[in-house]
N, C-alpha and C positions, 0 to 999 in steps of 0.2 A: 413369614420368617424363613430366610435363607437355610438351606442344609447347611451350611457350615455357625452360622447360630445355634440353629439345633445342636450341635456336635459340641459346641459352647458349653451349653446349658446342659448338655449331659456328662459333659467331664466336672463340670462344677459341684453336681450334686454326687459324683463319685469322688470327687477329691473330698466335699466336705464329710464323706462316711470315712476314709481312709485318713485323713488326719486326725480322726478320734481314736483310732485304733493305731498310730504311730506309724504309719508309711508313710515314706516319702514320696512325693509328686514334684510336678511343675508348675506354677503357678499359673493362670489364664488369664487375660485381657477381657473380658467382658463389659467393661462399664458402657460399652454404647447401647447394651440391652438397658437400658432404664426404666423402660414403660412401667407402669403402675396397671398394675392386669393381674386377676385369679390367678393361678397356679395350684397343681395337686403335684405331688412327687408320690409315686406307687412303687414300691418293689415288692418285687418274686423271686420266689426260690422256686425253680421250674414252673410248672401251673398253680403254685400256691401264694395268696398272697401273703407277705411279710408283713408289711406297711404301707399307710397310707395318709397321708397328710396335707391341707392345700387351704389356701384362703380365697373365697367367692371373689372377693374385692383385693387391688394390688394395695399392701399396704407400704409397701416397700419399692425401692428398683430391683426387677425381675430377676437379676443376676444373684442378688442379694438373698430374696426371697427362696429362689430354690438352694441357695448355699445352706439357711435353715432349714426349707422343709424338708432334706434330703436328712437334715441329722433328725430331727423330730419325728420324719416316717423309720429312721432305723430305729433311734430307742425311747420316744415318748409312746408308741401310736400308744392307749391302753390296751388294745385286743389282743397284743402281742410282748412276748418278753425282748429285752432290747437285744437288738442284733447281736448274735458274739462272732470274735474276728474270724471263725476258723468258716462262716456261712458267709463272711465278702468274696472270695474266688464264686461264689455258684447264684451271686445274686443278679438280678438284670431291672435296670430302671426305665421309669417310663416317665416322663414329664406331660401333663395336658395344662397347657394355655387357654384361658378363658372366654371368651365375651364377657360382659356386662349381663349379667342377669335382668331378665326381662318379665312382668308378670303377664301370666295369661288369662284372658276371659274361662273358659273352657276346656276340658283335657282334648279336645278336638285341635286343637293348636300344640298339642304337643306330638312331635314325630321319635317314633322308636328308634333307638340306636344314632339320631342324627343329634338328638337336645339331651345335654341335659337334665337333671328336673331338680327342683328345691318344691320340700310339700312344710308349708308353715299353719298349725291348728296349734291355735292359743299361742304357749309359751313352748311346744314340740314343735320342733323340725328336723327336717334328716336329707342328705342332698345324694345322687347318685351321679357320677360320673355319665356320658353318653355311651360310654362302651361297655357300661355296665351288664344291658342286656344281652348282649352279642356274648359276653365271656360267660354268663348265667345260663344261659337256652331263655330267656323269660318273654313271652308274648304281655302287652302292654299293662294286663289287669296282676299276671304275677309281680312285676316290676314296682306297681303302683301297691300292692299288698306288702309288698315287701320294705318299702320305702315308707309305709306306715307303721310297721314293727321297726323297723330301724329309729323311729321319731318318741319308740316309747309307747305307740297306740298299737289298738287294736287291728286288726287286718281291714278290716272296710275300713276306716277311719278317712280315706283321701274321697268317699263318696260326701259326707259331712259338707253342709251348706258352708259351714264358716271355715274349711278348709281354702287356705290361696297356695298358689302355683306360681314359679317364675322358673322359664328354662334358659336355656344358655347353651354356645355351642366350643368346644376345644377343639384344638389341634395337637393331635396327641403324638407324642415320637419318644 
């Protein structure tokens, strides 16, 4: 993806917060972003995060895609109360573009800070971003602990025989 795509895709998902809260913008050209590809839209207010919202699979054209998940991460996420207008000046977004999720044999195939991870036990799953450990401090068994309480289980839960694995990799901007 071109820096100036990038630069697309991140005015998009700022235009789509700021037309819920009645600013005006510029309209943008994107429809040659079409691909059908994951997407996460992440915002922060300084180091905290606000929102966070994205689908594994492109269900949409990408352009599209972050148009919603940019309103979805400001006022669905549930972890958070919905954006109010006076926190858009100090917010800052981050878009991650995805691969294709991929399952693995082994947590030996999965690399820290570079994949990815989706941990699926039963009807629980919980997915974390690649940058996830990097902004955490998390070496790979806190990350894996932690992406088991995020699923709903227990902290070991991701050593579990009938635990499966698929990683995947973003380019995040």
């Amino acid at each position: 993806m071109t820096d100036t795509d990038k630069m697309l895709l991140l005015t998009i998902a700022r235009n789509s917060i700021k037309e819920s809260f009645g600013f005006m913008y510029t309209p943008v050209d994107a429809s040659h972003l079409n691909q059908r590809v994951g997407a996460f839209v992440t915002l922060k207010i300084g180091e905290s995060l606000r929102g966070c919202i994205g689908y594994l699979i492109g269900l949409k054209p990408l352009y599209q895609q972050i148009y919603e998940l940019a309103k979805e991460a400001a006022f669905e996420d549930p972890r958070f109360p919905p954006l109010h207008r006076s926190e858009y000046a100090h917010l800052s977004v981050e878009i991650s573009v995805l691969t294709p999720p991929q399952r693995i044999k082994t947590l030996d195939e999965f690399v820290l800070s570079q994949d990815g991870i989706i941990l699926t036990v039963g009807k629980n799953r919980a997915v974390f971003l690649p940058q996830v450990a990097d902004e955490m401090g998390w070496n790979k068994d806190q990350m894996l602990s932690a992406l088991s309480r995020k699923a709903g289980l227990d902290s070991q839960a991701y050593k579990r025989a009938d635990a499966v694995f698929e990683t995947f990799q973003a380019e995040v901007f």
